[in-house]
N, C-alpha and C positions, 0 to 999 in steps of 0.2 A: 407229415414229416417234412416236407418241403418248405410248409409255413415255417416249420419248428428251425428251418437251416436258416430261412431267409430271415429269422430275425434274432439269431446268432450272430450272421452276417451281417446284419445290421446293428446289432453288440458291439462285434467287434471293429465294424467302421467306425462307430461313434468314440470307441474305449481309441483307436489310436488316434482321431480328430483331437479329442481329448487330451492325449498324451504331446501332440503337437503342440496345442495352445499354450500350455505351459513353456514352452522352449522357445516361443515367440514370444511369449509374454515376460519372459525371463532374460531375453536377448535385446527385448526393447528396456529393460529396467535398468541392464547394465549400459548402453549405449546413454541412458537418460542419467546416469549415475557418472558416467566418463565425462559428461559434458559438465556436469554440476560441481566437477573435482575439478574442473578445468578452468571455470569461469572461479573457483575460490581461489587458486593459484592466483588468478591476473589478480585479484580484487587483491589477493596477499602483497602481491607485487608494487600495486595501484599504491597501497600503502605504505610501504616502504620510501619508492620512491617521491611519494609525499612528504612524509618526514624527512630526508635527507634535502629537499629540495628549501623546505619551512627552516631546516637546520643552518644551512646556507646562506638565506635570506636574513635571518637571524643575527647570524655572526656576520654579515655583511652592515646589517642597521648596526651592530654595534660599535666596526672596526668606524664606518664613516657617518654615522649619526652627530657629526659635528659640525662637519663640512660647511653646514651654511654660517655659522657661527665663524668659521676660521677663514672662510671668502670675505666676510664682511671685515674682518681685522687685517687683512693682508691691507688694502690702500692706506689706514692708520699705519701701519707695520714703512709702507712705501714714504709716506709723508716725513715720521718721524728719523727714518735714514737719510731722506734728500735736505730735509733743516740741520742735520748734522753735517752732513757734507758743504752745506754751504757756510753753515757757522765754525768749519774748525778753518776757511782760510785766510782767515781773520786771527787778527791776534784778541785770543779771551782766553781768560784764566780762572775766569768766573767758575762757580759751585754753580749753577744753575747749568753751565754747559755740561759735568760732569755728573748732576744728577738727567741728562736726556740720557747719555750714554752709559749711564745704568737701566734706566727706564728701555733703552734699545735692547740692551744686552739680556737681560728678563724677560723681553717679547720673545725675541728668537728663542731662549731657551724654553719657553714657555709651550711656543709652535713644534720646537722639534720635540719636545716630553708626549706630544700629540699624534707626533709621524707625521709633520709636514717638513718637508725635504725641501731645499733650495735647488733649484733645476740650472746647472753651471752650463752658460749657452755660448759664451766666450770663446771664439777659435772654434769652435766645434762645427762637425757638419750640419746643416741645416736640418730638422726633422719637424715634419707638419705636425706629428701628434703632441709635441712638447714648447715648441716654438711658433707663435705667429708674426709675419714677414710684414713690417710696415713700407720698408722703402728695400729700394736697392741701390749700392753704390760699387763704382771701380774702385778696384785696390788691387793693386800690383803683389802688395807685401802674402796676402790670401790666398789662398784656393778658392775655384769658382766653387759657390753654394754653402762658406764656410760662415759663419756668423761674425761680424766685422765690427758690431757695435748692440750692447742691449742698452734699451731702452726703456722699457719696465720690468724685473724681477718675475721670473715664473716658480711657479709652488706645488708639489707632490706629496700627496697625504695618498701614504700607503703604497704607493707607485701610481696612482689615479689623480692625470693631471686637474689639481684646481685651478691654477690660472697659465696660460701658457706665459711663454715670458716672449714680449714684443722685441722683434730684434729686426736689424738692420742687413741685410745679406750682403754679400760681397761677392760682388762679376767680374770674371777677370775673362777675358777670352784671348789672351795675348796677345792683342793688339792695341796702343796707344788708344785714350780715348779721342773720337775725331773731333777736330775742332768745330766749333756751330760756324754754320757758313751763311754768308751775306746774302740775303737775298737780291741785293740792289746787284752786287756781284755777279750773281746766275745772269742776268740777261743781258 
């Protein structure tokens, strides 16, 4: 009879080992099932912001996929305003002067049908991202750092500067400027 308990007792050690395993093994499934739900979220995620990233990129090649094309026509664009400015102070009456300034007037309209923007730097504050500073000069009539004189035309397609426009700064520190002093003088 003792045998007969001891391996009852031993039934019933193994019936709840048995009963155990499952609930580890059921705990490890779900634990292995949480992480599997979790890593499909990122990869869900992953995806998303992929596409919106490609969507972006996209509509970005599109707004400025010209850009090289419209850099290369701004100095043409420059050329043909400075032969007009120099040919209107002259007396012509000529059809040749008035077909460049159709030929002008067409470009610009052309540029701006494009979203290239004329960057107005005249009197304005100085600003590195739109403006590059060739020289500096006094001027009384200015504020210090204001732009005093352009010197080549700057150009904005989309608000993304294509060329800055070269401009001249204006110092003014309210003091006369000094006059150059002799060296023979100093000694």
């Amino acid at each position: 009879m003792s045998e007969r308990r001891d391996m009852e007792n031993s039934q019933d050690s193994c019936e709840a080992q048995e009963n155990l395993a499952p609930t580890e093994d059921t705990e490890s499934l779900r634990m292995e099932q949480d992480r599997l739900e979790n890593a499909l979220l990122r990869a869900q995620a992953d995806l998303v912001n992929y596409r919106n990233r490609m969507e972006t990129e996209r509509a970005d090649l599109l707004k400025y996929g010209n850009q090289r094309l419209l850099v290369r026509l701004l100095p043409i664009l420059d050329e043909l305003t400075l032969a007009l400015q120099q040919s209107s102070d002259g007396p012509s009456s000529d059809s040749w002067l008035e077909g460049f300034r159709l030929i002008n007037r067409k470009l610009h309209t052309l540029l701006e049908s494009e979203g290239v923007e004329f960057i107005d730097a005249l009197g304005k504050p100085f600003d590195p991202a739109e403006h590059e500073a060739l020289a500096q000069q006094r001027s009384a009539d200015q504020k210090d750092g204001d732009v005093l004189m352009v010197v080549r035309n700057g150009y904005k397609l989309h608000n993304r500067v294509l060329r800055p426009a070269q401009v001249v700064v204006a110092v003014n520190d309210g003091a006369a400027p000094a006059p150059e002093s002799d060296p023979a003088s100093d000694s």
